[in-house]
N, CA, C and O atoms as a GROMACS GRO file, in nm:
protein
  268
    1UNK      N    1   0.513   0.464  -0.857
    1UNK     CA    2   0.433   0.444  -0.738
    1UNK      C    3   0.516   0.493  -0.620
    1UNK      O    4   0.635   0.461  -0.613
    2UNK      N    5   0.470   0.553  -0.545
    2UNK     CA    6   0.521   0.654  -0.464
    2UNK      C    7   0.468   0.566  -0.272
    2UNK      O    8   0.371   0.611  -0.212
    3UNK      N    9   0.526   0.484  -0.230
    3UNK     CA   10   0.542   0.464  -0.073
    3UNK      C   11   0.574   0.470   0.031
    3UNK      O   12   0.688   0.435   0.064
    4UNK      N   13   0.454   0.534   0.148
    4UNK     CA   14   0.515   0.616   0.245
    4UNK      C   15   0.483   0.522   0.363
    4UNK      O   16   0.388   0.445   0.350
    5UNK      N   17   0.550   0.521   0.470
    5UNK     CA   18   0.536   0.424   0.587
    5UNK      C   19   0.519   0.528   0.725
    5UNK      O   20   0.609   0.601   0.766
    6UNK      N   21   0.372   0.515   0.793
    6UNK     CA   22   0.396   0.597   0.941
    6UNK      C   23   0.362   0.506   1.042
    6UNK      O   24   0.308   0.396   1.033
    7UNK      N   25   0.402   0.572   1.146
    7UNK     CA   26   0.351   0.476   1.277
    7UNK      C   27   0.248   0.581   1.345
    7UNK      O   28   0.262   0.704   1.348
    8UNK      N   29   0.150   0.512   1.393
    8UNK     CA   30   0.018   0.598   1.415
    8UNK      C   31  -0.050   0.480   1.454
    8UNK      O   32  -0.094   0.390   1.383
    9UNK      N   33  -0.055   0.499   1.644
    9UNK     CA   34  -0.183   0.398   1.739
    9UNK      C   35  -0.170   0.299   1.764
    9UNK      O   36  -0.261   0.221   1.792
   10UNK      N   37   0.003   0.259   1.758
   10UNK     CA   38   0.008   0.140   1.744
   10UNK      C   39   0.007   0.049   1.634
   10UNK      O   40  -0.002  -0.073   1.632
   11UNK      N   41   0.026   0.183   1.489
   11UNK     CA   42   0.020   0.041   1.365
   11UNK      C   43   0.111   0.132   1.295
   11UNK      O   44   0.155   0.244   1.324
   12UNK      N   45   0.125   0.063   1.208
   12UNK     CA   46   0.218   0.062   1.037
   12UNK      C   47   0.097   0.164   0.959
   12UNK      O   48   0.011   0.193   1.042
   13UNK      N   49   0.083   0.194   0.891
   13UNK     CA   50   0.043   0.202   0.768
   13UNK      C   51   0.158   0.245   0.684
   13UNK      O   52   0.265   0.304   0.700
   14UNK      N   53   0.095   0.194   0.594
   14UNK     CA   54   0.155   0.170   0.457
   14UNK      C   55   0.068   0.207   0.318
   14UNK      O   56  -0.032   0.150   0.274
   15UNK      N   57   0.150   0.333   0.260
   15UNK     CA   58   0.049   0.419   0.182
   15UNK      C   59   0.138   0.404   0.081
   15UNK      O   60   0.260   0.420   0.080
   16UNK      N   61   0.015   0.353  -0.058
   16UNK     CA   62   0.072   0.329  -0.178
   16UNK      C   63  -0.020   0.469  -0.253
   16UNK      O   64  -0.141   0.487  -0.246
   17UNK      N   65   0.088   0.562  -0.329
   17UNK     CA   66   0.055   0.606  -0.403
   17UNK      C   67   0.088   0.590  -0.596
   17UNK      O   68   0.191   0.580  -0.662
   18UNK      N   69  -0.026   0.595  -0.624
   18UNK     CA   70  -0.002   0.672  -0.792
   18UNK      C   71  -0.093   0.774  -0.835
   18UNK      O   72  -0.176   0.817  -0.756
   19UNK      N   73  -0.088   0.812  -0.939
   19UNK     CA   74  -0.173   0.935  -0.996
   19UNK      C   75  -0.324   0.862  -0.997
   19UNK      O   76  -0.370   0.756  -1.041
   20UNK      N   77  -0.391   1.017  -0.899
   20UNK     CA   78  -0.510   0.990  -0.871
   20UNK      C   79  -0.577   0.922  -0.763
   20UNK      O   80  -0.677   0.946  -0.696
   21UNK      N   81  -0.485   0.823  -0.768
   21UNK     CA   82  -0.564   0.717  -0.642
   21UNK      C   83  -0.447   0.640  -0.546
   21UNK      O   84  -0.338   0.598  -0.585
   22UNK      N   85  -0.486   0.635  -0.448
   22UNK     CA   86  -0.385   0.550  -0.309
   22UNK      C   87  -0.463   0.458  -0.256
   22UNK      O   88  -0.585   0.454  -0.270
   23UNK      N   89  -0.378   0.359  -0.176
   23UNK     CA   90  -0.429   0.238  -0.108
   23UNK      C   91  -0.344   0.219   0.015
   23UNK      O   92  -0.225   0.196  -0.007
   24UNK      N   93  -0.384   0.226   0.146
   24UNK     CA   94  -0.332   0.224   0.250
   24UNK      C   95  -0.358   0.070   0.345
   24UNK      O   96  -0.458   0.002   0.368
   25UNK      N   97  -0.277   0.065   0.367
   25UNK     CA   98  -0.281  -0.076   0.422
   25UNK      C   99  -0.247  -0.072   0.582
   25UNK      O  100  -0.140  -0.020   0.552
   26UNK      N  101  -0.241  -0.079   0.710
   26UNK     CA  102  -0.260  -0.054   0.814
   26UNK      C  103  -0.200  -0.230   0.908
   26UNK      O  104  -0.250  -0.342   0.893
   27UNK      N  105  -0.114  -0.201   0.974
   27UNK     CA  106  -0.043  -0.341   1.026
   27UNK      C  107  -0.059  -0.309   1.205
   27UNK      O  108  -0.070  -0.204   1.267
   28UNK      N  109  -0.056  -0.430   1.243
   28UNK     CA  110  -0.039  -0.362   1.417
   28UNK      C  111   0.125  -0.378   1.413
   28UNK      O  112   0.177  -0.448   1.327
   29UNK      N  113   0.220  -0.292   1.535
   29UNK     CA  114   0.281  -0.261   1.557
   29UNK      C  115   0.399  -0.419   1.612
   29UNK      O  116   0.520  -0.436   1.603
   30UNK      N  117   0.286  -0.505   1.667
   30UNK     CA  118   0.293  -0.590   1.741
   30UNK      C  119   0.304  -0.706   1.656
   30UNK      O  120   0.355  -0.814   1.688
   31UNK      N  121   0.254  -0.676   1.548
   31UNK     CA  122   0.324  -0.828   1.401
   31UNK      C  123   0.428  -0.816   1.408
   31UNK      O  124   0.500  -0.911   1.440
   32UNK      N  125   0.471  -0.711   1.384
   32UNK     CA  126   0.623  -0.718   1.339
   32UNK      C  127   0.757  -0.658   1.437
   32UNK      O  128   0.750  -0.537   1.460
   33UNK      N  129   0.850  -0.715   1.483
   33UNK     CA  130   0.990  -0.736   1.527
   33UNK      C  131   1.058  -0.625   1.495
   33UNK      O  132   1.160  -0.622   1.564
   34UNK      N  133   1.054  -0.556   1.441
   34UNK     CA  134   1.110  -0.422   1.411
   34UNK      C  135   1.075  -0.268   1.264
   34UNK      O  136   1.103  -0.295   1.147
   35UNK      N  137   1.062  -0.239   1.272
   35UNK     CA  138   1.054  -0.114   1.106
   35UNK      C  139   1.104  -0.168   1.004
   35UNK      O  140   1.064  -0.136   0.892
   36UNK      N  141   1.195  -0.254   1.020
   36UNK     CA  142   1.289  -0.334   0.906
   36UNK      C  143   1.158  -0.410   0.841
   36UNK      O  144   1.127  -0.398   0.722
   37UNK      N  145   1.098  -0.477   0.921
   37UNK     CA  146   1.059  -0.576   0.896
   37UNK      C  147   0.879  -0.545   0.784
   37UNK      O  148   0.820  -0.613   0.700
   38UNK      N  149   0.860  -0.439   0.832
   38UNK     CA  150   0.768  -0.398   0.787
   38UNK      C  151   0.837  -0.301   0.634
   38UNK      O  152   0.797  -0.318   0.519
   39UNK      N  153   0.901  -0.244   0.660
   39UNK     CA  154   0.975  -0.203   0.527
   39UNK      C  155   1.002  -0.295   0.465
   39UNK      O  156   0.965  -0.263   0.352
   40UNK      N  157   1.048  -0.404   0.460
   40UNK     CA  158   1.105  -0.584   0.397
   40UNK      C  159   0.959  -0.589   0.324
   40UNK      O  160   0.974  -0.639   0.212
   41UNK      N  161   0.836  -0.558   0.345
   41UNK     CA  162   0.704  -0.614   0.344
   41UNK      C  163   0.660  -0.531   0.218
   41UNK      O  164   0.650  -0.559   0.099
   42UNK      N  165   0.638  -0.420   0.292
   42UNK     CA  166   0.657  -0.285   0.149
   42UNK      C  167   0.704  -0.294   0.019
   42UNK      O  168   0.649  -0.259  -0.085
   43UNK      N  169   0.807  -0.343   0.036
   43UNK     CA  170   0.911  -0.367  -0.088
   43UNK      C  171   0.948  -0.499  -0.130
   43UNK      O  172   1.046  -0.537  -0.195
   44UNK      N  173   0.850  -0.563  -0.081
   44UNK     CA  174   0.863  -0.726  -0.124
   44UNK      C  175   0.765  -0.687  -0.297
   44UNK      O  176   0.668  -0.618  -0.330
   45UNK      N  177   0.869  -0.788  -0.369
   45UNK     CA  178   0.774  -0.755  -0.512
   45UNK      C  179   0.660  -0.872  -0.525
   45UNK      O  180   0.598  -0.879  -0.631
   46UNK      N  181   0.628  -0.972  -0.410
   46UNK     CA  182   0.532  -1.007  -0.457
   46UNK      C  183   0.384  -0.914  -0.368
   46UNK      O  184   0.266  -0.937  -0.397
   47UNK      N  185   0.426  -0.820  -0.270
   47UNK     CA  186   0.307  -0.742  -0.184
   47UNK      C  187   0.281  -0.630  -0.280
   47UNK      O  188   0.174  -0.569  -0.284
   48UNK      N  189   0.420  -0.595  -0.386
   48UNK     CA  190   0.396  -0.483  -0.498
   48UNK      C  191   0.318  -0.508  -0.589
   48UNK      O  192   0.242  -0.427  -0.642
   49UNK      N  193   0.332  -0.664  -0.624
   49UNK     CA  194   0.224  -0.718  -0.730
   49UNK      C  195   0.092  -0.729  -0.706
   49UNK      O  196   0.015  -0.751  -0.799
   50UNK      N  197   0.046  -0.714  -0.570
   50UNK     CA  198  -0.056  -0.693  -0.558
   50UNK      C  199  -0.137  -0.567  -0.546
   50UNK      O  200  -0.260  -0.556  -0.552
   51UNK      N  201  -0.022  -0.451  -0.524
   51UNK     CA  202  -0.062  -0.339  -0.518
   51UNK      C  203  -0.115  -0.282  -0.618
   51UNK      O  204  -0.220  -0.220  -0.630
   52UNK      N  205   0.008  -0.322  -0.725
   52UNK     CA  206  -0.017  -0.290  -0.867
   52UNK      C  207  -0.150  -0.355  -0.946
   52UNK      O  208  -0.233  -0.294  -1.013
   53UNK      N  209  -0.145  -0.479  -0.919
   53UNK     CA  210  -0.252  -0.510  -0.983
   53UNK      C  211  -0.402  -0.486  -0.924
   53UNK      O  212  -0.499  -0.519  -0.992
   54UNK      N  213  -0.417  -0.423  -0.786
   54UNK     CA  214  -0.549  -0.343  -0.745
   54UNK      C  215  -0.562  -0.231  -0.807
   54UNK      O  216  -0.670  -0.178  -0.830
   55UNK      N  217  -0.432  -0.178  -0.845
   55UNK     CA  218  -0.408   0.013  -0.903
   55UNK      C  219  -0.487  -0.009  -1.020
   55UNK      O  220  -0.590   0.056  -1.035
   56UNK      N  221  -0.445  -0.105  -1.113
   56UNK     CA  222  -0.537  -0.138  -1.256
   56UNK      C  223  -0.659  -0.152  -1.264
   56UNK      O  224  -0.742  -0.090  -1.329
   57UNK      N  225  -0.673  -0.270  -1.166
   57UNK     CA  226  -0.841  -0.249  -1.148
   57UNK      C  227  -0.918  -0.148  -1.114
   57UNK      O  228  -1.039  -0.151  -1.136
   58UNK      N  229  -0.863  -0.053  -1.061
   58UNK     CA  230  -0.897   0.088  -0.953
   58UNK      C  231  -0.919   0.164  -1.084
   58UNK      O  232  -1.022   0.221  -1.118
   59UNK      N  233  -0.816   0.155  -1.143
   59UNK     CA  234  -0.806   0.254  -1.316
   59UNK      C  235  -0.928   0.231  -1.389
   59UNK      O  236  -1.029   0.298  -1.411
   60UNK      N  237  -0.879   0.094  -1.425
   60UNK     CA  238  -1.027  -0.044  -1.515
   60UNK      C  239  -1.166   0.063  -1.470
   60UNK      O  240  -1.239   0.121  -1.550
   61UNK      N  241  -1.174   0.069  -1.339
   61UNK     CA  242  -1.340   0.110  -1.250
   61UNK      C  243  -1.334   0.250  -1.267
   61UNK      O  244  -1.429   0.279  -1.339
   62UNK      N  245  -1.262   0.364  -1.232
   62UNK     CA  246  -1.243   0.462  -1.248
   62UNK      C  247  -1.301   0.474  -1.440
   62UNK      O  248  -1.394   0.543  -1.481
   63UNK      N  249  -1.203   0.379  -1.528
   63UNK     CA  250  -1.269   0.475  -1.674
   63UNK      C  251  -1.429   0.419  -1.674
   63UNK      O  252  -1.510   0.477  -1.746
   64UNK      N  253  -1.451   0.356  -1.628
   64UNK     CA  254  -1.597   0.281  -1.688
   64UNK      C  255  -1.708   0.387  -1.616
   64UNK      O  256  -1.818   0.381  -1.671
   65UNK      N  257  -1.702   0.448  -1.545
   65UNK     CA  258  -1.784   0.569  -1.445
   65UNK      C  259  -1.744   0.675  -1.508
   65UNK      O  260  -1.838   0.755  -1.516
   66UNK      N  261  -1.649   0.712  -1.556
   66UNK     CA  262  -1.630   0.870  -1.569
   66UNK      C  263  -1.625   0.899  -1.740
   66UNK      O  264  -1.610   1.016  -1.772
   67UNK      N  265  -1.636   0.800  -1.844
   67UNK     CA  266  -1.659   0.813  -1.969
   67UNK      C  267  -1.770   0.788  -1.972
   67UNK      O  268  -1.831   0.790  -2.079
   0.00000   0.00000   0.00000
């Protein structure tokens, strides 16, 4: 899984990639105290566990439409 962090309008986003499909998540600028802090967030493994486990379901929905 491939994660990229920009600042754009006043926010975070936070772009999770894997093959095929991404999930971007979007923060105001103004939550958080510094870039650290939002990177800390990114790479927290319980915000990964959730990433991951939307990616599956995303997969799960993806085969049931395209077989």
């Amino acid at each position: 899984m491939r994660i990229s962090l920009f600042e754009w309008n006043s926010k975070y986003i936070v772009k999770f990639e894997a093959p095929n499909l991404e999930q971007s998540y979007k923060f105001s600028v103004l939550d958080f105290s510094s870039q650290k802090e939002i990177e800390e967030l990114a790479s927290s493994s319980s915000f990964q566990t959730y990433v991951l486990n939307n990616f599956h379901s995303m997969y799960a929905e993806m085969g049931k439409h395209i077989n």
